[in-house]
C-alpha positions as CSV (number, residue, x, y, z in Angstrom):
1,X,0.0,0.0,0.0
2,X,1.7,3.6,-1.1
3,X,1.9,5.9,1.6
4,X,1.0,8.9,0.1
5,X,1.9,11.4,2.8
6,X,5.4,9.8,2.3
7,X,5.3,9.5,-1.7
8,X,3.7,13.5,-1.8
9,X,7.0,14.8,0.1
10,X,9.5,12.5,-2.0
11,X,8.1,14.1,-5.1
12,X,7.7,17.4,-3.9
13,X,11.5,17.0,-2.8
14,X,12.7,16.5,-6.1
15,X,10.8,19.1,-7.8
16,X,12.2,21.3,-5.6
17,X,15.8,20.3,-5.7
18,X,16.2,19.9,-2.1
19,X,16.4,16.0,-1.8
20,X,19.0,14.1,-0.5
21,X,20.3,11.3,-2.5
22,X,19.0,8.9,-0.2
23,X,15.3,10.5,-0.8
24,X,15.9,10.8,-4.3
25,X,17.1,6.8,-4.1
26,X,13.9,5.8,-2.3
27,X,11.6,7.3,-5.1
28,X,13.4,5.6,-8.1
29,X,13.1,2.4,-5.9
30,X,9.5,3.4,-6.0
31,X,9.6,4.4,-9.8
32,X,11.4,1.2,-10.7
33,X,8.7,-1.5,-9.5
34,X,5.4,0.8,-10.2
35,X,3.0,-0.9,-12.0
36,X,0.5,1.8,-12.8
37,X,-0.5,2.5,-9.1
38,X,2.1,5.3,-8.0
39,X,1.5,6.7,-11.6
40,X,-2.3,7.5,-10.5
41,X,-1.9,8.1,-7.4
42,X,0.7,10.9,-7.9
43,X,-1.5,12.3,-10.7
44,X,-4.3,12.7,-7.8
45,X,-1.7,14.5,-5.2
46,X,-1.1,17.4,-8.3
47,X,-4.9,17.3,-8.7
48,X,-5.2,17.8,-4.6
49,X,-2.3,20.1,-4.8
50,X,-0.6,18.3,-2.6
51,X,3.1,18.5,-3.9
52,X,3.3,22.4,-5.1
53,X,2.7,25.1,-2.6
54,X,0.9,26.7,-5.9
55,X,-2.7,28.1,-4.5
56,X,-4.3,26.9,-8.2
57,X,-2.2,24.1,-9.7
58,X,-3.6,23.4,-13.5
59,X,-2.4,20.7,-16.3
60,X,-0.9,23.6,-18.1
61,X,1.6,24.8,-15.5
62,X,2.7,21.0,-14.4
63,X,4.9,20.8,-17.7
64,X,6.9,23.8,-15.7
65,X,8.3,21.2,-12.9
66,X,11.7,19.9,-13.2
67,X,13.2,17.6,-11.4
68,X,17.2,16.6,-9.8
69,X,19.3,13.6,-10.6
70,X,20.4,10.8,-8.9
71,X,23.3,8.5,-9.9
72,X,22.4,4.7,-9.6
73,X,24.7,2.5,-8.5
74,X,24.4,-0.9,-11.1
75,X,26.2,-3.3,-12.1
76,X,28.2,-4.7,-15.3
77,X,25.4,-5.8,-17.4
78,X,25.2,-3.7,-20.5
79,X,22.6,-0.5,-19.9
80,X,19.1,-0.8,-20.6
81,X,17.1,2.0,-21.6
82,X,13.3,2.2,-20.3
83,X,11.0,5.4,-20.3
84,X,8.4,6.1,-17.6
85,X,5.7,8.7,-17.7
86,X,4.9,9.6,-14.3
87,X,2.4,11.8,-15.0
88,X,1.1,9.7,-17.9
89,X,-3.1,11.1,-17.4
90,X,-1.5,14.7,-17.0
91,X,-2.0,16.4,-20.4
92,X,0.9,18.0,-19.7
93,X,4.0,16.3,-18.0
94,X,7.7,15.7,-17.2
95,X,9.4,13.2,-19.5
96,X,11.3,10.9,-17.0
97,X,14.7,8.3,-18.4
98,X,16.1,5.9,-16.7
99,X,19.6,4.4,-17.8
100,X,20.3,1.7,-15.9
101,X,23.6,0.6,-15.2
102,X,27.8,1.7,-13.8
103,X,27.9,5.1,-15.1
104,X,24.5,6.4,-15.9
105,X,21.9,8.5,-14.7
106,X,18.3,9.3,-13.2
107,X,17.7,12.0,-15.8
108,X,14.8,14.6,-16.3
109,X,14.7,17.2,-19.2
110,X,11.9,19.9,-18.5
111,X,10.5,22.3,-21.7
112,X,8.0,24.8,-20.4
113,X,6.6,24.7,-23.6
114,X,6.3,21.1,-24.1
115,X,2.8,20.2,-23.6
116,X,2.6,16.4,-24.7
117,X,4.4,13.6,-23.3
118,X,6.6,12.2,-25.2
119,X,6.1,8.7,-26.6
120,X,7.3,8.8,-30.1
121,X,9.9,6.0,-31.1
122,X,13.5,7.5,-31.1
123,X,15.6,6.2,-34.5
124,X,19.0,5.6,-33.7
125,X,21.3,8.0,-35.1
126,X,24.6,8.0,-36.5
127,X,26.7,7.4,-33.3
128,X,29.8,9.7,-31.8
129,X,31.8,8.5,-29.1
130,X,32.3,10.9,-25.8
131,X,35.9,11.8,-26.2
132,X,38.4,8.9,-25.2
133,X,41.6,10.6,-24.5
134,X,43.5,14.0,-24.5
135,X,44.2,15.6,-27.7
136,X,45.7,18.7,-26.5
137,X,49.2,20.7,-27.7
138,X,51.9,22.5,-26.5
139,X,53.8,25.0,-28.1
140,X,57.1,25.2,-26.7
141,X,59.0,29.3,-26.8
142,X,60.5,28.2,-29.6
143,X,57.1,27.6,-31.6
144,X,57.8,23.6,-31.4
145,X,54.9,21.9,-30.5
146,X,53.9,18.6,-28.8
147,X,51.0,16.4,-29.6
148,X,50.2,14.9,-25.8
149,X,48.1,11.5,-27.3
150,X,51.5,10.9,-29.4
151,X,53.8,10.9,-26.6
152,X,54.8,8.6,-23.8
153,X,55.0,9.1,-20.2
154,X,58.0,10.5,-19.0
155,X,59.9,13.8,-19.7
156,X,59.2,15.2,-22.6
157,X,61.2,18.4,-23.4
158,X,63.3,20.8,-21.4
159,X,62.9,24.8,-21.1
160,X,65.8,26.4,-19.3
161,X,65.8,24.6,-16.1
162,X,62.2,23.1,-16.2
163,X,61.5,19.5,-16.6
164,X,57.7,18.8,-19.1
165,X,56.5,15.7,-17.8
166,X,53.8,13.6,-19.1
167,X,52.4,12.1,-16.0
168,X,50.9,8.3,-15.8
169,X,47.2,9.7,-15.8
170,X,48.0,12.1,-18.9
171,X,48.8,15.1,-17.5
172,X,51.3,17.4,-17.8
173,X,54.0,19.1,-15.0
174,X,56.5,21.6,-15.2
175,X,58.6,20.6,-12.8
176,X,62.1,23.0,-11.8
177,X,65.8,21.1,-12.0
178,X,67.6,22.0,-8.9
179,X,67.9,25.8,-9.8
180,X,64.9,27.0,-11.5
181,X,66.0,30.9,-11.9
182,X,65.7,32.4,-14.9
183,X,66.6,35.6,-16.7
184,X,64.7,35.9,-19.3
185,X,60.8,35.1,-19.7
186,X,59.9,32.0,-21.9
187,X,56.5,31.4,-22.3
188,X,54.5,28.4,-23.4
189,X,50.7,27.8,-24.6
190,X,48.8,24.3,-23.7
191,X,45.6,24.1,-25.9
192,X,42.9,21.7,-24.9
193,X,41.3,20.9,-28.6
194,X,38.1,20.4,-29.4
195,X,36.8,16.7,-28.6
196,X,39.2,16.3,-25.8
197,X,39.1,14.8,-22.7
198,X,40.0,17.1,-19.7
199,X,43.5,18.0,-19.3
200,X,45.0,18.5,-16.0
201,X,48.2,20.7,-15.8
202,X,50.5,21.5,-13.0
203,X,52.8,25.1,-13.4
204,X,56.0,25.4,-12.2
205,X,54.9,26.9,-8.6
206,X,52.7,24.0,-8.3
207,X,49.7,25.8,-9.3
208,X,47.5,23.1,-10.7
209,X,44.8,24.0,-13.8
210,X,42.1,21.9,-15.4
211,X,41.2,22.8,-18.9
212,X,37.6,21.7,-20.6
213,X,37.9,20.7,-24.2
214,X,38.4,23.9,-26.7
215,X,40.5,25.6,-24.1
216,X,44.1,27.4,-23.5
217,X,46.6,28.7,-21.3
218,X,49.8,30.9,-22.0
219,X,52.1,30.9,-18.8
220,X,55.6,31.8,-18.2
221,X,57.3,28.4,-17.5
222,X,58.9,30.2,-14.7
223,X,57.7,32.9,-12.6
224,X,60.0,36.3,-12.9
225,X,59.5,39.1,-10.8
226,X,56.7,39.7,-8.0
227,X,53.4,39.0,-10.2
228,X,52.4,35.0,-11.6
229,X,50.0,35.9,-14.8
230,X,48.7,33.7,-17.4
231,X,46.3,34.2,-20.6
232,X,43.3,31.7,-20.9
233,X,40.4,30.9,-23.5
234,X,37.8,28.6,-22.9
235,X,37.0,27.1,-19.7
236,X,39.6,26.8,-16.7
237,X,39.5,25.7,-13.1
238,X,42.7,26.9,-10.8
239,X,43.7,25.1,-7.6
240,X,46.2,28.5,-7.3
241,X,49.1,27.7,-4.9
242,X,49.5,30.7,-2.2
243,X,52.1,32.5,-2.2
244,X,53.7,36.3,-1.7
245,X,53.6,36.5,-5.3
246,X,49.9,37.6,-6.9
247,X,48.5,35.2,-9.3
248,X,47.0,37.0,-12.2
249,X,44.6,35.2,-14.7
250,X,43.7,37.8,-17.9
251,X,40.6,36.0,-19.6
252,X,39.3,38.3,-22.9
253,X,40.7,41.4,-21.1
254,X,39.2,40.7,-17.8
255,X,41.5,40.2,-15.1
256,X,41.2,37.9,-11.9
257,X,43.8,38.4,-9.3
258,X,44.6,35.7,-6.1
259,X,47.0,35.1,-3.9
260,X,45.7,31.8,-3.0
261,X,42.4,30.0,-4.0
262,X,40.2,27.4,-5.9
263,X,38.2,29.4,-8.6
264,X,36.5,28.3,-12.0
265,X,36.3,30.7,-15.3
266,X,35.0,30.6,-18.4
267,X,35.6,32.6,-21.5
268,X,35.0,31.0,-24.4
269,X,35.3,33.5,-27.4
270,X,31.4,33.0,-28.9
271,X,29.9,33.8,-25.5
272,X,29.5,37.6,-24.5
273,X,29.7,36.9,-21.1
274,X,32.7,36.2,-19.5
275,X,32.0,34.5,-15.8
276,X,34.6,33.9,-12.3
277,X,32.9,31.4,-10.1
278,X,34.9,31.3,-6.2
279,X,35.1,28.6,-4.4
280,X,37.5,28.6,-1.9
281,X,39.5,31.9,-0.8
282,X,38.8,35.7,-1.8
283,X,39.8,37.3,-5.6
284,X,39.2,40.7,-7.2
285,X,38.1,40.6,-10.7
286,X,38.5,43.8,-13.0
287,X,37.1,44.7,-16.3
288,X,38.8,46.2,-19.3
289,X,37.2,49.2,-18.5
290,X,38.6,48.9,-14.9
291,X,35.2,48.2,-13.0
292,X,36.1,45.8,-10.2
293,X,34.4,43.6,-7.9
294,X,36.1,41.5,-4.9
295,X,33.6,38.3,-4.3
296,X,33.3,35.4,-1.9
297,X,33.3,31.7,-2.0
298,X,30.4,30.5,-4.1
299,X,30.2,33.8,-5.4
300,X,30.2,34.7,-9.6
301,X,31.0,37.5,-11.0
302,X,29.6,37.9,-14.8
303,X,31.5,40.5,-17.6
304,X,29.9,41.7,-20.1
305,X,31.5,42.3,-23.2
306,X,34.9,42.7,-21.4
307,X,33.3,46.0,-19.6
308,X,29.9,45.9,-17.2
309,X,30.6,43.5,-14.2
310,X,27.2,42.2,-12.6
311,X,27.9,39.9,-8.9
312,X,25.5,36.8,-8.8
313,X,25.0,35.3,-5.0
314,X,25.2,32.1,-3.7
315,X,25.4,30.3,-7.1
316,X,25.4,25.9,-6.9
317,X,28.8,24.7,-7.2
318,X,27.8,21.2,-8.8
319,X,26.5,22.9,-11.7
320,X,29.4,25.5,-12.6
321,X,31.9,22.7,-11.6
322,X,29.9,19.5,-13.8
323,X,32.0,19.7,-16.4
324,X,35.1,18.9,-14.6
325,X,33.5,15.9,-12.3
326,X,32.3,14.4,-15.6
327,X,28.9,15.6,-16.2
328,X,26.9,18.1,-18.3
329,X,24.7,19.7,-15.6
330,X,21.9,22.7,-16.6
331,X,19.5,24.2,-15.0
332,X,17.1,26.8,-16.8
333,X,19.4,26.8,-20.1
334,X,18.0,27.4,-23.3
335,X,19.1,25.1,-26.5
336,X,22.1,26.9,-27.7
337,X,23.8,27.0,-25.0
338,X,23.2,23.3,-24.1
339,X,24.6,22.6,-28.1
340,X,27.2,24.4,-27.7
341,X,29.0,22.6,-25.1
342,X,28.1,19.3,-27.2
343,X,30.0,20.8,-29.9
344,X,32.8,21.5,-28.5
345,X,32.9,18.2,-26.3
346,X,32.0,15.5,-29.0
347,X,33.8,17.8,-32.0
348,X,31.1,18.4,-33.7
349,X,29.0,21.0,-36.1
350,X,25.6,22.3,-35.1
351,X,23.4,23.5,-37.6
352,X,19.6,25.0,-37.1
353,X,16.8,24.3,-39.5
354,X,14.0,27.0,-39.1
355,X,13.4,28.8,-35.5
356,X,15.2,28.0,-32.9
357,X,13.5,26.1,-30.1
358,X,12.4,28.5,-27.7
359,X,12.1,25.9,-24.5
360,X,14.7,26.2,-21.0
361,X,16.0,22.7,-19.8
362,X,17.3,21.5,-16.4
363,X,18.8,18.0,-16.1
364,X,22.3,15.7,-15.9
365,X,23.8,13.3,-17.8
366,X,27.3,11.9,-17.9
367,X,30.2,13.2,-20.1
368,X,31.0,9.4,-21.3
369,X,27.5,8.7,-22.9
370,X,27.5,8.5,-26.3
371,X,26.4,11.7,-28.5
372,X,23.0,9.4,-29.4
373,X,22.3,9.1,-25.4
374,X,22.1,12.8,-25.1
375,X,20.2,13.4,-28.4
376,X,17.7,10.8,-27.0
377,X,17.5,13.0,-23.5
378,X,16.8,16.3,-25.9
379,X,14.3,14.8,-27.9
380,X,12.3,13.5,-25.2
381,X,12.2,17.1,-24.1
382,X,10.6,18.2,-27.7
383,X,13.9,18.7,-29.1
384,X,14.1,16.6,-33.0
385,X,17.4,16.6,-34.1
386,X,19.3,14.3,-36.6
387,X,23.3,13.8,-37.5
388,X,24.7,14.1,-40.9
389,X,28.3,13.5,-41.0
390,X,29.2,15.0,-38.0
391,X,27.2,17.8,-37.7
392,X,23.8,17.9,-35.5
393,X,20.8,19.4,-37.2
394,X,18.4,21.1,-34.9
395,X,15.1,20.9,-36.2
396,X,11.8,23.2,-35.9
């Protein structure tokens, strides 16, 4: 018998984003073994407006509820996909997949402008593999440059007194011989490409960076005078070693200076906005037009066109930092933005046939599934798309 007092809060949790993982377990336990009854019996909690603290709860604001995500823990067996319509009697509802297996997810897309649940039978695309290793480059001072996937592990050139190192997981460190001092400045530029795993790299002052696929840093490979500054594109977390020496990051003009501290930007050059997420220590962003704000952990600070600075509050470190703990994580983003990061992830085109869709979408899925998986999440949502060569058509 379903406790509905119980199955009304577990619901109401996850529309609200505030369930544990253990709540969010117990109601795909739930999900799993329904055979129709939970189904109708949560339709007649939204009917009783027992799960929304909405005063008038109708059919066409229920397509607006979105929901979190849990990882499942399974087993070896080869994933099997299974759709369940939770609100199957509600004309309009949440579309809810299940992956089951190591690896996958509890995922719901929400469109608030999706009105029908979606049962249509999903064709199986021409299939692109989430990246499977790092295909970035340096380019030593002297303009020689290093393909990382076509390298061992082990040292791999020398610059003054600094040691490159490939490390066993793929990395690369800059590590000093026994005197490090140099006179002169020599700089070098690590590009994360397109269709890249993340690269992890480690400076010569044991600063440690993470770069997202279609990313870059220029550095000095040693640190002369009183100020640490590099150049980046793209996507870059810092784990910024503290020292008396300021570490200065310049992304698209805009200019982030530490001492010490654990921050996340992104600036990739067909985005307007260029955004400094804090999570650990204190910085002081300023703008090209030098407009400067100093935030706090789980702080953002947003620039504009390299000029107007806007502070966002307490902002939800799982999503800004998803890409890095292997995940593609949105809440409230519209289609371009979600393509976007597919492009540059799976190397990819994106074209758009007609008007763009218009719909926002919240949901999770893993950085490892296949470009097919996530297609299937999108069109679920309302979102038809189809592959040609390797471009992604979004269609009307």
């Amino acid at each position: 018998m379903i406790n509905r007092e119980r199955l009304a809060y577990l619901v109401k949790s996850a529309v609200e984003r505030t369930a544990s993982q253990d709540e969010l377990q117990e109601l795909i336990d739930m999900l799993k073994n329904d055979t129709g009854e939970i189904a109708v019996e949560t339709e007649t909690l939204l009917k009783e407006n027992k799960i929304t603290e909405r005063k008038e709860l109708s059919a066409a604001s229920i397509d607006t509820m979105a929901t979190a995500v849990l990882r499942l823990d399974g087993g070896g067996e080869k994933p099997e996909l299974k759709v369940i319509n939770l609100w199957k009697k509600v004309a309009a509802a949440a579309s809810i997949m299940v992956m089951l297996g190591a690896g996958c997810y509890f995922l719901i897309f929400s469109n608030p402008k999706q009105n029908i649940i979606a049962e249509t039978i999903i064709t199986e695309p021409q299939d692109i593999l989430a990246p499977q290793n790092i295909r970035a480059k340096i380019t030593l001072s002297d303009s020689t440059t290093i393909t990382i996937d076509s390298v061992s592990t082990g040292m791999l050139a020398t610059q003054g007194n600094v040691n490159i190192i490939k490390t066993s997981k793929g990395g690369i460190a800059y590590q000093s011989t026994v005197d490090s001092r140099q006179s002169k400045i020599a700089y070098n530029t690590v590009y994360n490409s397109r269709g890249s795993n993340i690269l992890s790299l480690t400076l010569n002052d044991g600063t440690r960076l993470w770069l997202n696929s279609e990313s870059s840093v220029k550095f000095p490979v040693v640190f002369i005078g009183n100020e640490r500054k590099v150049i980046v594109t793209g996507e870059v977390y810092f784990e910024v070693l503290k020292s008396s020496k300021k570490f200065l990051v310049d992304a698209n003009g805009t200019i982030t200076e530490v001492l010490g501290t654990h921050f996340n930007i992104n600036a990739y050059r067909d985005k307007a906005l260029v955004k400094i997420t804090l999570l650990e220590g204190r910085v002081k962003v300023t703008s090209s037009n030098n407009q400067s704000a100093i935030i706090r952990p789980l702080q953002q600070v947003e620039v504009e066109n390299s000029s107007t600075i806007r502070v966002i509050g307490r902002i939800n470190p799982e999503e800004v930092m998803a890409w890095k703990n292997g995940s593609f994580q949105y809440k409230d983003a519209d289609i371009e933005f979600i393509m976007k990061d597919i492009m540059r992830w799976y190397d990819i085109e994106v074209a758009y046939e007609g008007v763009k869709p218009a719909g926002h979408y919240a949901g999770v899925i893993s950085r490892n599934t296949n470009l097919s998986e996530v297609l299937k999440m999108l069109e679920l949502s309302g979102v038809k798309t189809k592959i040609k060569d390797r471009k992604i058509i979004v269609m009307q």
